[in-house]
N, C-alpha and C positions, 0 to 999 in steps of 0.2 A: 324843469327837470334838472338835476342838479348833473353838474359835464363830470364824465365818467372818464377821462383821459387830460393829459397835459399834452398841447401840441406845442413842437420847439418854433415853427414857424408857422405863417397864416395860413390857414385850410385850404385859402379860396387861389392862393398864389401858384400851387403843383398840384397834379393830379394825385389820388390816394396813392398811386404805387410808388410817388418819390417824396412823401410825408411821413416824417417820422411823429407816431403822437405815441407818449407814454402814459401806461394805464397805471394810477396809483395800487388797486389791487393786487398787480403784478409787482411791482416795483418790491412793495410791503414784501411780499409773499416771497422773493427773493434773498431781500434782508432778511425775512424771519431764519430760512431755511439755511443761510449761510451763517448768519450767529448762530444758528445751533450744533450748527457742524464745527465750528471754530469752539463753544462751549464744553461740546463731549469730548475735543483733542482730537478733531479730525484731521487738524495739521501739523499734527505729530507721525502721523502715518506717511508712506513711503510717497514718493516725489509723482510715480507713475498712479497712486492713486487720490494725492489731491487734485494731478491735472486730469483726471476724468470726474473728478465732482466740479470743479469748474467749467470741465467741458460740456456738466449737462445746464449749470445756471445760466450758461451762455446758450445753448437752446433752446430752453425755456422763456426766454428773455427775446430770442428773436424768433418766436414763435408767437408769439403774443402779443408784441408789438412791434409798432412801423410798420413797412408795407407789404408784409408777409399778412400780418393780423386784418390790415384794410381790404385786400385785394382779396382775401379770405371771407368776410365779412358781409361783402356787396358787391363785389365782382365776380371774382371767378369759381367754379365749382373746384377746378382742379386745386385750386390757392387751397379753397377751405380741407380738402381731403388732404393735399400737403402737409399743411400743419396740423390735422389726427395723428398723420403717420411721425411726424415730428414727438408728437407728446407721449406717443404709444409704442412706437418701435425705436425710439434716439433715444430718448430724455431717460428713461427708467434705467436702462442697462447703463448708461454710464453715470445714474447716480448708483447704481447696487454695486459696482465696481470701485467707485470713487469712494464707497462707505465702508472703511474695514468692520472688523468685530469687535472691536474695542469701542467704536463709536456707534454701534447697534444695540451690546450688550446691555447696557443703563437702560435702556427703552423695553427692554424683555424683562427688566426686575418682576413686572406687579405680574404675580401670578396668573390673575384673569389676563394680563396680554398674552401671558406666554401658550395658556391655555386654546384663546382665540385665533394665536400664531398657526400655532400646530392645526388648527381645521384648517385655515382660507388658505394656507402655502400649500396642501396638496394639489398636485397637479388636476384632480378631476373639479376639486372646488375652483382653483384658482384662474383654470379654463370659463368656467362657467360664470363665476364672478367677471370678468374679462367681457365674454362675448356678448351674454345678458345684456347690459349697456348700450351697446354698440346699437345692437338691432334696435334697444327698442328706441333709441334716443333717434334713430334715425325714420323710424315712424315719422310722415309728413308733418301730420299735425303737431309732433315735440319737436321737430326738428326745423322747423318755419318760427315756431313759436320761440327758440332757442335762439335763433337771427335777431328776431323782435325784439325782444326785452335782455338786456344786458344783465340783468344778474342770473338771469336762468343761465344763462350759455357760460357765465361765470361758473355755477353750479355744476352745468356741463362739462367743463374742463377739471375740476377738480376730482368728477366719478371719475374722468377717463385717465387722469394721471393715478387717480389712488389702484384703481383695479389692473391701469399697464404695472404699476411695479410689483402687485401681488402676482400678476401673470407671468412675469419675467424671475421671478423667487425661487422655483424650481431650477432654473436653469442657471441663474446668477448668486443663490444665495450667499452671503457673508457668513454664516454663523451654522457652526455643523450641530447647532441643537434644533435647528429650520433646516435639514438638508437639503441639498442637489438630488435628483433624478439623476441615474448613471447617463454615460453621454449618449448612447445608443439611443434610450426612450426619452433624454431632450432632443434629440434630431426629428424623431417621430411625434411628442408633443408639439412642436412649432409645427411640425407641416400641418398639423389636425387645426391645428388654430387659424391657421389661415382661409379654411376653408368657411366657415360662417363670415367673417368678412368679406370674402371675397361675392358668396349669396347678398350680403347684404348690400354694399357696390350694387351690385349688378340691378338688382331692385332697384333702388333706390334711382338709377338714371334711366330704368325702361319707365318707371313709374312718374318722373318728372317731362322725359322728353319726349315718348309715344302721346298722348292728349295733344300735345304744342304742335306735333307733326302730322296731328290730323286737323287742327283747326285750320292750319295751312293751305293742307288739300281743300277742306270746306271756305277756303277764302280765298283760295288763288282769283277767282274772276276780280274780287272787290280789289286785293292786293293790286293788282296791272290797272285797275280803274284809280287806283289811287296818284299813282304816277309810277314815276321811271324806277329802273333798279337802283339810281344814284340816290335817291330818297330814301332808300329802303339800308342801303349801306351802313356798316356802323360807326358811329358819330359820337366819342366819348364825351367831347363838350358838352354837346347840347342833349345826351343822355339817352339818345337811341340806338337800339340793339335788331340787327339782321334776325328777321325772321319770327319777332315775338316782338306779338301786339302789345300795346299796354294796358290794354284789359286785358293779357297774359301771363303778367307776371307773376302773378298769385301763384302760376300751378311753377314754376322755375326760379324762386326769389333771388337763390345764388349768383344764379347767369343773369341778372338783370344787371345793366351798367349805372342805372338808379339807387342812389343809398335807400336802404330802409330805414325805420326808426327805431331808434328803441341799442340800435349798435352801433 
């Protein structure tokens, strides 16, 4: 398999959380997005809004890689929902803020964009385009599968940046031919959006950790016959995790202290 990242130091010398690896996809995708900004004369614009287009490449950047991306990856649940909220709630508002209208406008010339602008920047599309994703990518089976194989969750991160800055459009727009919602109904837009996320969270960890905390109860006699609680203890070395078996891991992949493959 051809290595999907550049590590600055040995793998095997720090644990993932103090390993910085750079993923070339990212790196590119950086570069691209900043010569274009630097192309359309985005650094002609005011001081306060090139440092929030910087402010988001710098998010995006340590959202993605080193030990934000690792710990994300194959260790922690909370790591990987971190950096959702990172790419969905950080990264878009202070690229829409960092992007005046001077540097939007060349990108609305082609009729057909401008025409496809005006549907997905409404607020009821661009909720919808938004939340759609969310749920379903977190479906077990896309969302195990997205851990696994590195270009899918590559995939994955580009729906969810492309749909957080159409969701953020209403509220942040640059360009008054794409308007703003009055501030009244973006106040009430954002709380309505939080609530499908907030179901799908929810799901998503009664759904991985209720199964693991019954297998438990159906194991406690084997677990004590096994040995002491110090065995049972979690041991990042040597790759064991409190409380989940390793024929467990399949139903928790996140929480396991084992890398998967494929990320």
């Amino acid at each position: 398999m051809i290595n999907d990242h550049w590590t600055l130091i040995n793998p095997q010398a720090v644990p993932a959380w103090n390993r910085w690896d750079l993923h070339p996809s990212v790196v590119a995708g950086l570069a691209l997005l900043g010569g274009l900004y630097v192309f359309l004369g985005g650094l002609r614009s005011a001081r306060r809004h090139v440092a929030s287009f910087l402010g988001a490449l710098v998010v995006l950047f340590l959202a993605l890689n080193g030990p934000l991306h690792n710990l994300s990856d194959t260790y922690l649940f909370s790591a990987h929902m971190g950096q959702h909220l990172l790419l969905t709630l950080v990264f878009p508002p202070l690229l829409l803020y960092g992007t005046p209208a001077h540097v939007i406008r060349p990108l609305l010339r082609p009729r057909w964009v401008m025409a496809l602008g005006r549907v997905v920047t409404r607020p009821l599309a661009a909720a919808l385009l938004f939340s759609g994703p969310i749920v379903i990518w977190h479906v077990p089976a896309l969302y195990e599968a997205a851990l696994r194989h590195h270009n899918l969750h590559i995939a994955q991160h580009l729906v969810f940046l492309t749909t957080a800055v159409l969701m953020w459009w209403p509220v942040l727009s640059p360009v008054p031919e794409l308007p703003r919602i009055p501030h009244l109904l973006q106040m009430l837009y954002l709380f309505l959006l939080g609530i499908p996320m907030s179901i799908t969270g929810a799901y998503a960890l009664g759904l991985w950790s209720i199964p693991v905390l019954r297998r438990r109860t159906a194991r406690g006699r084997v677990v004590r016959a096994r040995g002491s609680a110090d065995r049972r203890a979690v041991d990042v070395g040597a790759g064991r995790v409190d409380a989940v078996d390793r024929d467990d891991r399949h139903l928790v992949p996140i929480l396991s202290l084992g890398p998967t493959s494929g990320c």
